[in-house]
One Martini backbone bead per residue (centre of mass of N, CA, C, O) as a GRO file, in nm:
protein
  141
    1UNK     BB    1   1.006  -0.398  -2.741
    2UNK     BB    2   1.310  -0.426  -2.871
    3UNK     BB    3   1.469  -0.642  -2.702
    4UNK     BB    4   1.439  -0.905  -2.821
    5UNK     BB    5   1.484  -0.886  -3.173
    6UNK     BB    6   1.759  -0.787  -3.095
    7UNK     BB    7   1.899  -0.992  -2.909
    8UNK     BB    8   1.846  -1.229  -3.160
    9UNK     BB    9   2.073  -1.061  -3.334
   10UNK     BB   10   2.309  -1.058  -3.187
   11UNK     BB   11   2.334  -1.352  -3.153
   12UNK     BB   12   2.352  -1.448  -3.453
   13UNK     BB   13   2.595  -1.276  -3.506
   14UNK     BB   14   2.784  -1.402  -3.333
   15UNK     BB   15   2.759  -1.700  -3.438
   16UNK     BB   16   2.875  -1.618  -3.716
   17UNK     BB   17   3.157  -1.544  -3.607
   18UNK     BB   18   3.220  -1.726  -3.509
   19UNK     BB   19   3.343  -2.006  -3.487
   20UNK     BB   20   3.244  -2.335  -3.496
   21UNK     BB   21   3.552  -2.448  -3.297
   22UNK     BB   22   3.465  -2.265  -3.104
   23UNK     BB   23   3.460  -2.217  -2.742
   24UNK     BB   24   3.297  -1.924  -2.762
   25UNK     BB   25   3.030  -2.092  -2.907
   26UNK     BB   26   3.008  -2.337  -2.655
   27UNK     BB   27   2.926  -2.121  -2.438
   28UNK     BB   28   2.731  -1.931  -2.574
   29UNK     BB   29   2.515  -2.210  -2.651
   30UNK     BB   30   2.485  -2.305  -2.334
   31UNK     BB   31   2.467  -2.003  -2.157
   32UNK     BB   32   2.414  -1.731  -2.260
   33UNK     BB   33   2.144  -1.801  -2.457
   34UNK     BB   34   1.960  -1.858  -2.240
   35UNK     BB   35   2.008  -1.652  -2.024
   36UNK     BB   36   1.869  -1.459  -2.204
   37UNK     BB   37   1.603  -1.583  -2.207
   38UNK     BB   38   1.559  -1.571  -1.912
   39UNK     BB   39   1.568  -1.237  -1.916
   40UNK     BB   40   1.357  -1.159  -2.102
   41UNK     BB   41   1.114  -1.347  -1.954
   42UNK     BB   42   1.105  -1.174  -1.673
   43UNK     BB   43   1.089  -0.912  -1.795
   44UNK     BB   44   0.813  -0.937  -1.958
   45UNK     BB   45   0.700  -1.041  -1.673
   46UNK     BB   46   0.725  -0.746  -1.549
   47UNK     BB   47   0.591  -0.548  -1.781
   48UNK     BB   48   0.289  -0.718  -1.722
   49UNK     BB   49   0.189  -0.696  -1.442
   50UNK     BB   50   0.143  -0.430  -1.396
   51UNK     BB   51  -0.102  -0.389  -1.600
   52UNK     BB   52  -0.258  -0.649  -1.486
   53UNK     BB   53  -0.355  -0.545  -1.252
   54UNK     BB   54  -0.523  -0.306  -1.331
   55UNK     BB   55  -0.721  -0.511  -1.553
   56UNK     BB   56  -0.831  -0.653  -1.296
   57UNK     BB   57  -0.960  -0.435  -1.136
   58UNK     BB   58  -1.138  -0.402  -1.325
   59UNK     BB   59  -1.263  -0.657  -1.403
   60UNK     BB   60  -1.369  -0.698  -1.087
   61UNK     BB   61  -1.480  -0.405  -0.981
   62UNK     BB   62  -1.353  -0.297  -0.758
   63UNK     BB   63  -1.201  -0.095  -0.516
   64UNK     BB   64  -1.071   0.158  -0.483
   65UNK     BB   65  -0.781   0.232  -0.305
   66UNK     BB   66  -0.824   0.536  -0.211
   67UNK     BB   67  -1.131   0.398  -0.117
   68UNK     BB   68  -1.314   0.403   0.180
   69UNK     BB   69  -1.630   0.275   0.253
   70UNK     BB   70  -1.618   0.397   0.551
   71UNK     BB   71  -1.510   0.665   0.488
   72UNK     BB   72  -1.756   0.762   0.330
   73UNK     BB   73  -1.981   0.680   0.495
   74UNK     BB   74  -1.865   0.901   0.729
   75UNK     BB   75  -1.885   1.158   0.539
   76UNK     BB   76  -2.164   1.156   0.532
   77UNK     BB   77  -2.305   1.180   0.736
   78UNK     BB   78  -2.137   1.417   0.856
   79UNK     BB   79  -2.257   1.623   0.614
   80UNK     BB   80  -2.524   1.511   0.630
   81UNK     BB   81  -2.812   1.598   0.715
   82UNK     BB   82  -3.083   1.349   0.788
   83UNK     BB   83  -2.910   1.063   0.825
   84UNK     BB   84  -2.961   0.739   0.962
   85UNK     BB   85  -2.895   0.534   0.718
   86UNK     BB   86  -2.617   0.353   0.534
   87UNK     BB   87  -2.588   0.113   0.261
   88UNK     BB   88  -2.499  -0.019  -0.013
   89UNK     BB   89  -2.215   0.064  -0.052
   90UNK     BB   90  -2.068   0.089  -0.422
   91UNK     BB   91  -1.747   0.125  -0.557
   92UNK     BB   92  -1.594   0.160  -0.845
   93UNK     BB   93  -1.426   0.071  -1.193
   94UNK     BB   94  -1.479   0.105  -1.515
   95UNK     BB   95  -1.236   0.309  -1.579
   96UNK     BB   96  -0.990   0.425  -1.529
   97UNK     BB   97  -1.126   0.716  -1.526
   98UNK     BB   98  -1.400   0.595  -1.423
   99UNK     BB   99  -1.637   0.638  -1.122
  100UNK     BB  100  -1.856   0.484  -0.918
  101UNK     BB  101  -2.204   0.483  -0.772
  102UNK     BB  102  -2.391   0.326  -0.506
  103UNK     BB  103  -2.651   0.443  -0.244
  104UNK     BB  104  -2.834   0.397   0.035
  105UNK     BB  105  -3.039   0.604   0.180
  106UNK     BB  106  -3.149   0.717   0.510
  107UNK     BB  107  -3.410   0.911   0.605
  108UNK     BB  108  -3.602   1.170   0.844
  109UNK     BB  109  -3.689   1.295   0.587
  110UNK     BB  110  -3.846   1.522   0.367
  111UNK     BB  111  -3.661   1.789   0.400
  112UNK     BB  112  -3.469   1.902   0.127
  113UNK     BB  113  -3.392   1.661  -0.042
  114UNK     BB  114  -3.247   1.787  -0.283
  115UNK     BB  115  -3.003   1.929  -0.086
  116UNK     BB  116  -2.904   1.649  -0.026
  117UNK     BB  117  -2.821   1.569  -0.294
  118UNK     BB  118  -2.646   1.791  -0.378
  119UNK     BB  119  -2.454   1.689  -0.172
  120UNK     BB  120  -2.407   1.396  -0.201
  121UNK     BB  121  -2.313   1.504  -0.553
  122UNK     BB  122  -2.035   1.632  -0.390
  123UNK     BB  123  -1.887   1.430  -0.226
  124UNK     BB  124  -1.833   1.257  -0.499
  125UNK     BB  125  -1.695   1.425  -0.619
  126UNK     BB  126  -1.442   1.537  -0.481
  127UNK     BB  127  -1.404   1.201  -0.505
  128UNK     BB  128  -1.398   1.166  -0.823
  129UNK     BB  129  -1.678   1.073  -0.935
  130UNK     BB  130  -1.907   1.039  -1.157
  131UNK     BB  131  -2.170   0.807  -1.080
  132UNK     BB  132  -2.438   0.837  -0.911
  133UNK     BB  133  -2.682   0.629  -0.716
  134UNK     BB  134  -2.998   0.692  -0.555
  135UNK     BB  135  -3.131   0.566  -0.274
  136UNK     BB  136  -3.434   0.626  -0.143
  137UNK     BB  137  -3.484   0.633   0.191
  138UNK     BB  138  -3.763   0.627   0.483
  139UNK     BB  139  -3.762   0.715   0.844
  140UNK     BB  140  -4.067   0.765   0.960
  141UNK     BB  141  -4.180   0.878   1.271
   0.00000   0.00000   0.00000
């Protein structure tokens, strides 16, 4: 992020050696020194961009780009026997490190329900996730 301070010394560096009635100083102050200005802007500009969307990501609570919660969703379902539909599944970054996820799981059964548990949050974890909220819902018939 030395790049503005630099370029700003060795421009004033430049014009003080310039003679003041020199064409290369009259070219330097109405060309070159803009153009360094706008190229600095631009860098700038792209070197903020990169982590702003990352923070954009954070401050919106989006759904992290590698997880499709359809992907998940269908991921569940097969994988836990007794689930007969899932809802309201959402999944977020709270920081960089940490992702949440809340889901309503719809059970058909009421057996087994911890080790389905202890399934449902195998399976967020293999995801990355570090803290899952299981909302059970029972269809029994």
């Amino acid at each position: 992020m030395l790049l503005g301070p630099l370029t700003i010394l060795a421009c004033g560096i430049l014009l003080v050696l310039l003679p003041e009635k020199h064409d290369a100083r009259v070219l330097f102050s109405r060309l070159v020194d803009p153009t360094i200005c706008c190229f600095l802007f631009l860098s700038y500009l792209f070197m903020i961009s990169i982590p702003m969307r990352d923070v954009m990501h954070l401050v919106l609570q989006a759904n992290p780009c590698n997880l499709k919660v359809d992907q998940v969703e269908n991921l569940l379902r097969d994988s836990v026997p007794g689930i007969s539909s899932i809802h309201e599944l959402h999944i977020w970054r709270l920081t960089p490190q940490k992702t949440l996820a809340t889901v309503h799981v719809v059970f058909n059964t009421t057996e087994n329900i911890i080790t389905k548990y202890q399934d449902i949050n195998f399976i967020f974890e293999t995801l990355h996730i570090d803290h899952v909220t299981i909302q059970p819902e029972f269809a029994l018939v």
